[in-house]
N, C-alpha and C positions, 0 to 999 in steps of 0.2 A: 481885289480878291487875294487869297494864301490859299496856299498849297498845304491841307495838311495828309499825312502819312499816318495809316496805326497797323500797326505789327498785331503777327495775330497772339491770342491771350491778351487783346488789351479794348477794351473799347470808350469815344469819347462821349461826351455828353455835351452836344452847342449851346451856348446861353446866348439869345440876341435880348438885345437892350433890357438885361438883367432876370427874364423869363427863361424856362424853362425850350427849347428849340424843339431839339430832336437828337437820337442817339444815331451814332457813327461806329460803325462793324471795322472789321479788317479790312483794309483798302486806302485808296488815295483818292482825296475829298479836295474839293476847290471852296472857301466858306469868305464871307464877308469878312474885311478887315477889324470891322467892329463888335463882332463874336466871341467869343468866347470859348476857348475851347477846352475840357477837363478831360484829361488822360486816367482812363484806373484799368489795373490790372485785373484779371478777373480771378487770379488764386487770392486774390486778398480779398475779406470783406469788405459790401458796397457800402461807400462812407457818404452823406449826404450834406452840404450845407444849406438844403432848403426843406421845409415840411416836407416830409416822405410822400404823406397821401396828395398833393401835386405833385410828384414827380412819377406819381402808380397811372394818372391821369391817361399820361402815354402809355399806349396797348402795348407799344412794342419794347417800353422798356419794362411793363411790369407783366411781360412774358418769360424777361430773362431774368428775372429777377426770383429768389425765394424769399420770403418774408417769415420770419420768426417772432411771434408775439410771447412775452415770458408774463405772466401772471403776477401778484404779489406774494401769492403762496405757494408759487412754483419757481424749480431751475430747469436749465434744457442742461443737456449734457450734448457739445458739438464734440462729432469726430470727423477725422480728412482719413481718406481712405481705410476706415476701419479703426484708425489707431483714436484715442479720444485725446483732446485736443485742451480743452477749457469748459467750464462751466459759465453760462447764459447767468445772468441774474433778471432779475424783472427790469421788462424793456420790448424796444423793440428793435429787432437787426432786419439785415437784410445781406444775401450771397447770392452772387450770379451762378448762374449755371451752365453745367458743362465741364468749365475746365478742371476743376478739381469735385472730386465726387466725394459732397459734403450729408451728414447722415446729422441726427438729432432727433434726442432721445428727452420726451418734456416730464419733468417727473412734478407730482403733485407731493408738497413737502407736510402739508398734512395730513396724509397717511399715516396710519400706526401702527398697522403689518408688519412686519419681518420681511425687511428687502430682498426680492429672490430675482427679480429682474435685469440687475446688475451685475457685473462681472465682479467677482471680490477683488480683483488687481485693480480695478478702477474705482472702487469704496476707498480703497487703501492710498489713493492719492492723495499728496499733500493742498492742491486745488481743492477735494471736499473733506477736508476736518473740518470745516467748521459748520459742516451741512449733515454730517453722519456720528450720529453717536454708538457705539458698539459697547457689547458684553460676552464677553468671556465665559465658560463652563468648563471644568478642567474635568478629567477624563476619571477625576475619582469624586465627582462632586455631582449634584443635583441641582437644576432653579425651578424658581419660582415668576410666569410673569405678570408682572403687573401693570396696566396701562390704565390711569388716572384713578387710581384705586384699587381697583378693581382686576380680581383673579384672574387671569386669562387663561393658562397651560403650564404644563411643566415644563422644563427644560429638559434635554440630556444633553453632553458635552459636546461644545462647539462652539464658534464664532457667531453672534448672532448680532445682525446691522441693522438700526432705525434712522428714518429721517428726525433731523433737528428740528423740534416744532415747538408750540407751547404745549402740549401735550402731555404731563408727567407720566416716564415710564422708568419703573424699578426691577430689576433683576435681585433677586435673595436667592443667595446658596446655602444649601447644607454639604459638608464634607461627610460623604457615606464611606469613609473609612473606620476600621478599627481605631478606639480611641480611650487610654485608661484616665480612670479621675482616682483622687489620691482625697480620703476623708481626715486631715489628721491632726492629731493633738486634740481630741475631742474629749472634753473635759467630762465626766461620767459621775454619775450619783450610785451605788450599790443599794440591795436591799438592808445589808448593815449597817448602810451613811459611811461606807468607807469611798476616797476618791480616788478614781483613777483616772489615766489616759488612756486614751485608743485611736491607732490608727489602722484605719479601713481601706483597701484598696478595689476598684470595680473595671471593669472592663466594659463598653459597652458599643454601640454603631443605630445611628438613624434607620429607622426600616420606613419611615411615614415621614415626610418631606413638609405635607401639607398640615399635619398635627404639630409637628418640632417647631415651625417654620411661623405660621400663622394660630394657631389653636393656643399655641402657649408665648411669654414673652422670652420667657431665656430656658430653654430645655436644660441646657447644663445645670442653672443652681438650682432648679426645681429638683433635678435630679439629687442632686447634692443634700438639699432638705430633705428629700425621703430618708435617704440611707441614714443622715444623722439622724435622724428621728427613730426610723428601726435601731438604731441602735441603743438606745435611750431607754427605748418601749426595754430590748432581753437584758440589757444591763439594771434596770432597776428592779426587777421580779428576782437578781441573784442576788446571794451572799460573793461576801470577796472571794473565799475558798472556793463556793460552786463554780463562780467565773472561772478560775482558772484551774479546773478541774473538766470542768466544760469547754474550754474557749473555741475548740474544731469545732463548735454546733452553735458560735455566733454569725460563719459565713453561708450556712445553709437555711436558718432562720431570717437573715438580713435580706437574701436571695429571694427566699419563697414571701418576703413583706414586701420587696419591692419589686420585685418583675412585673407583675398587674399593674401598677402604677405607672412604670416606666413607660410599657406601650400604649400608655394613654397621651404622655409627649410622644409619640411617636419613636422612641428608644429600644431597643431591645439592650437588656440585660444579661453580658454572656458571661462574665467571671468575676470572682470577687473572693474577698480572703482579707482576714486579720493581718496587718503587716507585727503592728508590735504593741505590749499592751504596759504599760508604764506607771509604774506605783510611786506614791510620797515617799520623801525620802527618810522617815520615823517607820513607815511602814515594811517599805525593804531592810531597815535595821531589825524590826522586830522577825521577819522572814526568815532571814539570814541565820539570827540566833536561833528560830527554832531549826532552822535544816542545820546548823551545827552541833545542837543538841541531839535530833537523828541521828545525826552521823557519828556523836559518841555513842550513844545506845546500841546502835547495829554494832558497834568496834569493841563495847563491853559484852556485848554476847558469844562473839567470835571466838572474843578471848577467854571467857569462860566455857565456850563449847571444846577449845584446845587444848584447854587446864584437864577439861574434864576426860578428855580422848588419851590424853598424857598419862594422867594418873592409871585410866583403866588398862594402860598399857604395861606400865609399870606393875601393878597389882597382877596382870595375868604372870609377869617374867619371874615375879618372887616365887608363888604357888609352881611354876614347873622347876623351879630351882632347890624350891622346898624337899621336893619330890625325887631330885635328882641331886647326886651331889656331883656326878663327872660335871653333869651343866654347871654348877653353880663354881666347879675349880676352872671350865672353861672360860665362863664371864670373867673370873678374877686374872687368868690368864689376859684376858683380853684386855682389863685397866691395865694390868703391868705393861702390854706394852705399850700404848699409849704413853704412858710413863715414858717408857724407856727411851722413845722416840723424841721424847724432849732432855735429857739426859746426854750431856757430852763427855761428861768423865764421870769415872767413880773411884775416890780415895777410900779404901779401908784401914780399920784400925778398931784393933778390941779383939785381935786373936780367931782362932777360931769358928767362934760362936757368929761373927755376921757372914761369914761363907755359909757356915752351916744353913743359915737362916736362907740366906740366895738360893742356894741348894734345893731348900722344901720349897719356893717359890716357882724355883725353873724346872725342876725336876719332883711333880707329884707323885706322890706313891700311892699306888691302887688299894 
């Protein structure tokens, strides 16, 4: 006979002549020498090297015993006292009970719900990546879900966690912010077959998630083919002059052709405007010449309306001077001194006669 000893949190398991015996508690045991004796601890999981279901045989050991069976389509999620621990794969375990207060949570991995069972701190373990797929929804954005084709709900923004299955599931976002599309260099025909450019700018935001998203393949260029096309439609009905005699009444026509359209992708249409409208360059020459030519013509009128202001100015000063003669010795007064004002010296010579002459100039007689 042996003496054996088990300390508590531990208990043995006898093997006589290679069978299964019987289990040993906390105590001191007397057992045959030709026994066998297996020590386990009972915070560790019960580890077995013989078929389980013989060793469940015994009442008394598969009272202490917990059994865990994991499916193929399932994992358990084990936790020790609260905290979670490891992920079960398909199998089957077994933990004693009592010493450590073991919990376990079976999760069926073909489900295609939205995980909500789950702690998100515990989705987020690096143990299940490879069992959880998640999507995103950002706080200016919209989804779409979809699980194996097929429409299920919208989204609003948030974290949202699926099991890894075969199961095909898609999340589609639309960005519901303000967002401008730019039309440009768009190559234009006139009603006079003259050619231009034009570029168009729009302003617009998703209002229908499920029309943008599904209903149409790409809402952006659809979008884009509308506006170019309104613009095709007011530019061919002008002449080049009308156009750009007109051109504030290309964004309120472009506007009022594609707004009904837009919310059919699901778009609302909120601004929009001509950025710049661009001519050949034979054409801008001939342009040029004529607003140069304008601009002689206004400049030859000017100056014929100043001739003409001049003269009649003139024509009124003779007639009062006609009229008057103190006026007409004051005007003459007036050239003198202007004269005189440019005048630094004055040499005389010839007698007399050019004093005299200064005389009647500076000194009129009434």
């Amino acid at each position: 006979m042996k003496r054996v000893r088990i300390n508590e949190g531990k208990v043995a398991l006898v093997f006589r002549k290679g069978n299964f015996f019987k289990v040993l508690k906390a105590g001191v045991y007397w057992v045959r020498y030709t026994d066998k004796v297996g020590i386990c601890n009972m915070s560790q999981p019960f580890t077995f090297s013989m078929e389980l279901n013989i060793l469940l045989r015994n009442e008394e050991l598969a009272n202490m015993l917990e059994v865990i069976e994991v499916l193929d389509d399932e994992i358990t999620l084990k936790y020790e006292n609260g905290i979670f621990m490891e992920v079960l794969t398909p199998g089957r375990y077994a933990f004693w009970k009592g010493a450590t207060n073991f919990a376990f949570e079976k999760i069926d991995r073909s489900q295609t719900d939205v995980i909500d069972n789950v702690k998100q701190a515990v989705l987020t373990r690096p143990e299940l990546n490879s069992y959880v797929r998640s999507f995103r929804v950002e706080s200016y954005e919209k989804g779409l879900l979809f699980i194996n084709g097929t429409l299920i709900k919208e989204l609003d923004n948030g974290v949202y966690y699926f099991w890894n299955n075969a199961t095909p599931i898609v999340v589609m976002k639309a960005d519901l912010r303000q967002a401008q599309m730019e039309v440009s260099g768009q190559e234009l025909l006139t009603k006079d077959k003259a050619a231009l450019r034009m570029s168009f700018f729009a302003s617009y935001k998703v209002v229908d998630v499920i029309k943008a998203l599904t209903e149409n393949l790409d809402y952006t260029k659809q979008l884009y083919v509308a506006i170019q096309l309104a613009l095709r439609a007011y530019v061919g009905t002008l002449t080049l002059d009308e156009i750009l005699e007109r051109k504030e009444e290309v964004t309120s026509f472009v506007m009022s052709a594609v707004k009904e359209k837009a919310l059919s992708f699901g778009v609302d249409l909120i601004d929009g405007g001509v950025r710049d409208i661009i001519l050949p360059g034979d054409v801008r020459e001939i342009m040029n010449q004529v607003l140069i030519a304008q601009k002689k013509a206004q400049a030859n009128i000017i100056t014929r309306r100043e001739e003409t202001a001049s003269t009649r100015s003139l024509l009124n000063t003779a007639k009062l001077m006609e009229d008057n003669k103190m006026l007409f010795k004051l005007k003459e007064m007036e050239y003198v001194e202007k004269i005189a004002d440019k005048i630094n010296t004055i040499s005389l010579s010839g007698g007399g006669q050019i004093v005299d002459q200064l005389k009647d100039i500076f000194s009129p007689t009434n």
